[in-house]
N, C-alpha and C positions, 0 to 999 in steps of 0.2 A: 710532356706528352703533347704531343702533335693531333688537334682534332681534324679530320679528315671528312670529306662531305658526305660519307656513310654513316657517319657518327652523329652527325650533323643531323640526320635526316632521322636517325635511331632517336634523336630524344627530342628533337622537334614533334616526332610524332607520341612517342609517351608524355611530354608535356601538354597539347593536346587531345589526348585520350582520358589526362587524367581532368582537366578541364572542363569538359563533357559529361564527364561520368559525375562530375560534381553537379552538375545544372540536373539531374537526372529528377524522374519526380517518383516518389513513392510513399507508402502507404504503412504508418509502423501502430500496429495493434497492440497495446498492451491487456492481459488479464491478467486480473488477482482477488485479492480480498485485503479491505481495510477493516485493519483491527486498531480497537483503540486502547490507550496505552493503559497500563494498569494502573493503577490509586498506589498513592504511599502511605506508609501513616508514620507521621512523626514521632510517635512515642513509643517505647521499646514495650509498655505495659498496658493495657485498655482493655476493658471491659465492655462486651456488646451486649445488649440485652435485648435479644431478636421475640420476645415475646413467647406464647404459648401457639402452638400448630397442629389443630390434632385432623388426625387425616379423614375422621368419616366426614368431616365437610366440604371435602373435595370428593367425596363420592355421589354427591346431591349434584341433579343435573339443574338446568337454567342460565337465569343470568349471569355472566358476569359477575361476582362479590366485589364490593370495592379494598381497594385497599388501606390498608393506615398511612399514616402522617411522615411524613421525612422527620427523624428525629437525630440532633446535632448531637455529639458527645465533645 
């Protein structure tokens, strides 16, 4: 294949077009939300014992209640 000076000038200028287009400056937004990842549990059998909850104490207004203790199993 014989390059000819139209061909020549055909990707002389796509070579720089794409050159250009590279230097170009712009602006890339991401949204989302980070979630994080869920808990495993090692044992196929466990037992939780989340305590007692009885709901007319969440009907009393005020402070804040604190909460209980991290407890390991």
């Amino acid at each position: 294949m014989k390059w000819t000076p139209p061909r020549w000038l055909v990707a002389g200028t796509l070579l720089m077009t794409a050159f250009s287009l590279q230097a170009a400056d712009v602006t890339i937004t991401v949204n989302g939300k980070v979630v994080a990842k869920p808990c495993t549990v090692s044992t196929t059998h466990a037992t939780v014992d989340l305590g007692d909850l009885y709901t007319f104490s969440w009907s009393r207004r005020g402070p804040r209640r604190r909460g209980t203790a991290w407890r390991s199993i």
